[in-house]
C-alpha positions in Angstrom: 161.1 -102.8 303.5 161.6 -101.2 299.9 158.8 -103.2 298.6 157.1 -101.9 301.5 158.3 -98.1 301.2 157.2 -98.2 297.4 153.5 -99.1 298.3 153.3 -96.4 300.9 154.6 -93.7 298.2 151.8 -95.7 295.8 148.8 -95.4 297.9 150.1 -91.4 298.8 150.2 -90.8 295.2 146.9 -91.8 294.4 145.2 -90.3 297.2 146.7 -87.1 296.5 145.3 -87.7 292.9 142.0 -88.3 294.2 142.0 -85.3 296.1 143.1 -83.4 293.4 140.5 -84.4 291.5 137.5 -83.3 293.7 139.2 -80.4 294.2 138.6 -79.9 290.3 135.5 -81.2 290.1 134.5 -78.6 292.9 135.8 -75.6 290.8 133.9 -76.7 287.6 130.6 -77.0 289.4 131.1 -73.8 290.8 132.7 -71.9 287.7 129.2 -73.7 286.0 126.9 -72.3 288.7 128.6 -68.8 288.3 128.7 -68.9 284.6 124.6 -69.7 285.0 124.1 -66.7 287.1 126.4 -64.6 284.9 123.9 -65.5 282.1 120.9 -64.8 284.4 121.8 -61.4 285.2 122.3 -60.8 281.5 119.1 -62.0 280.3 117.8 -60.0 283.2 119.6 -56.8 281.9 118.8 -56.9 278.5 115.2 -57.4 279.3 115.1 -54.3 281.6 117.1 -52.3 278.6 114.8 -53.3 276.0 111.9 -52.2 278.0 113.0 -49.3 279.5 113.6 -48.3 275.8 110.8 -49.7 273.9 108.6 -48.5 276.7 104.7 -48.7 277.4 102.5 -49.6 273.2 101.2 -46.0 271.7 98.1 -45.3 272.6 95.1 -44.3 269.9 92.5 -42.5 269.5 89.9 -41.8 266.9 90.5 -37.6 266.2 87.6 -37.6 263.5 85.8 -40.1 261.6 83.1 -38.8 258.6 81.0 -40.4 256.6 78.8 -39.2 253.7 76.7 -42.3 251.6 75.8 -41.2 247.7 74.3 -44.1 247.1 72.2 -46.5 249.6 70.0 -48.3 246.9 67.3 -50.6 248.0 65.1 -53.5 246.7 63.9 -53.6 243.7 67.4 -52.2 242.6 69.4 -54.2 240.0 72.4 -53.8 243.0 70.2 -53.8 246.2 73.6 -54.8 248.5 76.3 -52.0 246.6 76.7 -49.0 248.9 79.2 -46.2 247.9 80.0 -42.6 249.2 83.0 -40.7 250.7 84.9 -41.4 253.8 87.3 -39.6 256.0 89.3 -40.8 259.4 92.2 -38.9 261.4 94.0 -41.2 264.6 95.6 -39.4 267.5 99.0 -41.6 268.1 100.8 -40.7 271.3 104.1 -41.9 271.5 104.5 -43.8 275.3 108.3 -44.4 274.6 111.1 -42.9 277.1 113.8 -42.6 274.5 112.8 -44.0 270.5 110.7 -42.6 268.0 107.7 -44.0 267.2 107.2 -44.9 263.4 105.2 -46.4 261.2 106.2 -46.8 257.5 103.3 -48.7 256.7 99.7 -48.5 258.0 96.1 -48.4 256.4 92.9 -48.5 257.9 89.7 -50.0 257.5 85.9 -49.2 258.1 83.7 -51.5 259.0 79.8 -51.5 259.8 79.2 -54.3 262.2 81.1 -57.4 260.2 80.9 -55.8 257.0 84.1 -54.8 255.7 82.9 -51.0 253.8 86.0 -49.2 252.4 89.9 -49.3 253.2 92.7 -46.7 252.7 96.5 -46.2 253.2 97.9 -43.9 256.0 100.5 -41.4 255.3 103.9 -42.1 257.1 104.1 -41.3 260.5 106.6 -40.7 263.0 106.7 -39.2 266.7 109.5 -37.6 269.2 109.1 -39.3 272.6 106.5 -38.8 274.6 104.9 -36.7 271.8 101.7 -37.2 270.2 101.2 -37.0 266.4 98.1 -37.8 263.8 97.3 -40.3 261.2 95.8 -39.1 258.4 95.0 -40.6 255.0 97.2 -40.5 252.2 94.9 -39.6 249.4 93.6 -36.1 250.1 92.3 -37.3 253.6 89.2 -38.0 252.1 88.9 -41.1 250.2 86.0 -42.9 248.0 84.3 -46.2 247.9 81.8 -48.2 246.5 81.3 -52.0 248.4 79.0 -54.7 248.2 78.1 -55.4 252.0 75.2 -57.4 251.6 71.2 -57.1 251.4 70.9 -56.6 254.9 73.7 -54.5 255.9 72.9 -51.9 253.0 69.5 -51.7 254.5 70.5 -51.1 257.5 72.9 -48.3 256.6 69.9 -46.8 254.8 68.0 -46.6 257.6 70.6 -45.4 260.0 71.4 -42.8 257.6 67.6 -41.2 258.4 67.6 -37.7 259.4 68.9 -37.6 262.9 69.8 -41.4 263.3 73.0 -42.8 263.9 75.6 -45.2 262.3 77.8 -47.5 264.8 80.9 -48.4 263.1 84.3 -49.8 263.6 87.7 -48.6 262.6 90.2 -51.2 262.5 94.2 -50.2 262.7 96.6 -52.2 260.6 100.5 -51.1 260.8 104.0 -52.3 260.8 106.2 -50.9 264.1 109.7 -50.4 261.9 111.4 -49.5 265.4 110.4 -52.5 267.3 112.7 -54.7 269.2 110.1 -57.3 270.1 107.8 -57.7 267.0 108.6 -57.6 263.4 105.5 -58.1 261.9 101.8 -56.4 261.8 100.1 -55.2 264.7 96.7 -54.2 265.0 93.9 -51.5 266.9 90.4 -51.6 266.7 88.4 -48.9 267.7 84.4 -49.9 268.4 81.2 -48.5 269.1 82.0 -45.3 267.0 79.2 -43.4 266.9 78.3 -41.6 263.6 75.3 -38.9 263.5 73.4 -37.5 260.6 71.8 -34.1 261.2 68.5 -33.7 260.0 69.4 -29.9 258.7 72.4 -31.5 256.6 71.0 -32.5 253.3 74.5 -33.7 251.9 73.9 -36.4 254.7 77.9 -36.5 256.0 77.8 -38.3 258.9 80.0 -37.1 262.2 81.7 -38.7 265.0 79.6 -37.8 267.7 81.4 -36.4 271.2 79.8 -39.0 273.2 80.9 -42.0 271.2 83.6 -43.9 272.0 86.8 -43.0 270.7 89.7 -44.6 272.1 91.2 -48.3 270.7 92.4 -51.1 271.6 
């Protein structure tokens, strides 16, 4: 009957065990599934946080853009593909952020007639409240120099767009380092295309304008 009695208390003992075990294994799964949703809803708050204060990208526009060419040579010219002048650009920023400032530390821009890269300059620093809009300008006088070999064919054809009364297409590329981004630490880029440049036939210094009906926002 003891031998008996002692089994009983056996078997009760290990089936309380094994109970007891489920039991745990049940609250680990669930503290695990809890612990994954915690984490969820995290991930899912600092996402909303970062965007609600890094906000919508700045948006750019081209303010002015001026051009003026000193020297367009042609065939049978010892440099037929060398083009040099004056240049001058200004870039409307306006700060899309709810809450940070918007600066740039570093930026320069580039000119560029179709593929041809033409002449390149730094940007002064820049910063903007909010929701504010500010301007880019150059850093050296807002009017800067070049002189670029573009090739045969590309001088030519700035020469000949450069006519009294014709017009230049150009691009303006954007280069710039976003110092208060929480997303992206390196460069970022705009590109503004299809700027329209016009030569008045009364302007014998030949500077180029934007023209009003060119395109002027980038992208």
């Amino acid at each position: 009957m003891e031998a008996q009695w002692q089994q009983q208390q056996q078997h009760q003992h290990r089936d309380r065990s094994a109970e007891s075990n489920r039991e745990f294994e049940a609250k680990q799964i669930v503290a695990y599934c809890l612990c994954g949703l915690a984490l969820c809803a995290l991930a899912v708050v600092v996402v909303l946080l970062l965007s609600l204060f890094e906000g919508d990208p700045p948006v750019v526009h081209v303010a002015s853009l001026s051009l003026s060419l000193s020297s367009v040579p042609a065939p049978p010219s010892p440099s037929p593909s060398v083009v040099s002048g004056n240049w001058s650009v200004a870039l409307s920023v306006k700060n899309n952020g709810r809450w940070c400032r918007l600066g740039w530390d570093h930026a320069q821009v580039m000119l560029f007639y179709g593929r041809e890269f033409v002449a390149g300059t730094l940007l002064e620093k820049f910063s903007v409240a909010p929701k504010g809009e500010g301007t880019l300008e150059m850093t050296d006088g807002r009017v800067a120099a070049f002189s670029r070999d573009v090739g045969e064919w590309a001088a030519q054809a700035m020469a000949k767009d450069r006519e009294d009364g014709g017009v230049m297409e150009l691009t303006v590329s954007l280069l710039y380092h976003d110092d208060g981004s929480r997303y992206w630490l390196g460069w970022d880029r705009f590109v503004c295309h299809g700027l329209k440049v016009g030569f008045s036939s009364q302007n014998q210094s030949q500077v180029g304008s934007l023209l009003s009906n060119s395109t002027h926002k980038c992208t």
